[in-house]
C-alpha positions in Angstrom: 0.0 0.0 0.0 1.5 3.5 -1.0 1.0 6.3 1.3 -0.5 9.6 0.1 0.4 12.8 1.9 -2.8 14.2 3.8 -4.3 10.5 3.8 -5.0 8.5 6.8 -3.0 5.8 7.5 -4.7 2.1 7.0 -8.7 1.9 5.4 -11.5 3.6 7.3 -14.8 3.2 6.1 -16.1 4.9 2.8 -19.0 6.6 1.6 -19.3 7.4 -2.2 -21.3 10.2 -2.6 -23.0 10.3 -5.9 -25.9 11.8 -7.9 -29.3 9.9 -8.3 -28.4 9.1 -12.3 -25.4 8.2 -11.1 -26.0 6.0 -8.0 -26.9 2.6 -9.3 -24.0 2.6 -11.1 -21.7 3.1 -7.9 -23.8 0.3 -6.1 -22.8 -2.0 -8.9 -19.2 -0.6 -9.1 -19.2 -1.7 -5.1 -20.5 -5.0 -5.4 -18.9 -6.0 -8.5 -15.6 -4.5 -8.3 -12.5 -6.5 -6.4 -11.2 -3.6 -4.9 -14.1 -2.7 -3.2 -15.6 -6.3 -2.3 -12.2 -7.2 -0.1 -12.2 -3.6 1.4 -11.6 -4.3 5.2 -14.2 -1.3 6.2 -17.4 -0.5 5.1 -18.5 0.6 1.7 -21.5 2.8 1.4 -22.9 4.4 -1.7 -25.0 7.7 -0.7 -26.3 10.5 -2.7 -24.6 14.4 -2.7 -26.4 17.7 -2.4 -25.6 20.5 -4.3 -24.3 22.1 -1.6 -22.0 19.2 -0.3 -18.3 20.1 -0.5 -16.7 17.5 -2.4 -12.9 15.7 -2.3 -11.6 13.0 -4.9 -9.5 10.6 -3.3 -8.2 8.0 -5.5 -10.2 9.0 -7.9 -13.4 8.4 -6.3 -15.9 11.4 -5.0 -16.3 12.0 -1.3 -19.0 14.1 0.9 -15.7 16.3 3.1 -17.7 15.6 5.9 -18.0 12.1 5.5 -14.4 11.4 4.4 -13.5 12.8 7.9 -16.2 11.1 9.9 -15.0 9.0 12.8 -15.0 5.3 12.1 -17.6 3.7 13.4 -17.6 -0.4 14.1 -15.2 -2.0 13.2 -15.5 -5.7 11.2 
């Protein structure tokens, strides 16, 4: 695993935020995709308001506020 500068260190869990056109897609991408199926944390998919202030990480779109949420249970 390479280290980003600014990242946390080891997975946390993940929320995707995504528009409703948008949010079956991400649902399948989750499910289907082998990154995301052995993710050690949780995986959520939930939809962005306008008004959310948005990160890419990786290449993937995060609510700011949820990408700094505190973890919650772990597996």
């Amino acid at each position: 695993m390479n280290y980003e500068a600014g990242r946390l260190i080891g997975p946390s869990d993940m929320v995707i935020a995504t528009y409703k056109p948008f949010q079956n897609l991400w649902e399948s991408v989750v499910k289907e995709v082998r990154y995301f199926k052995e993710y050690p944390r949780k995986v959520e998919v939930g939809l962005a308001n306008p008004s959310d202030e948005m990160v890419w990480i990786g290449g993937i779109p995060y609510n700011k506020k949820m990408a700094r949420r505190p973890r919650g249970d772990q597996k």
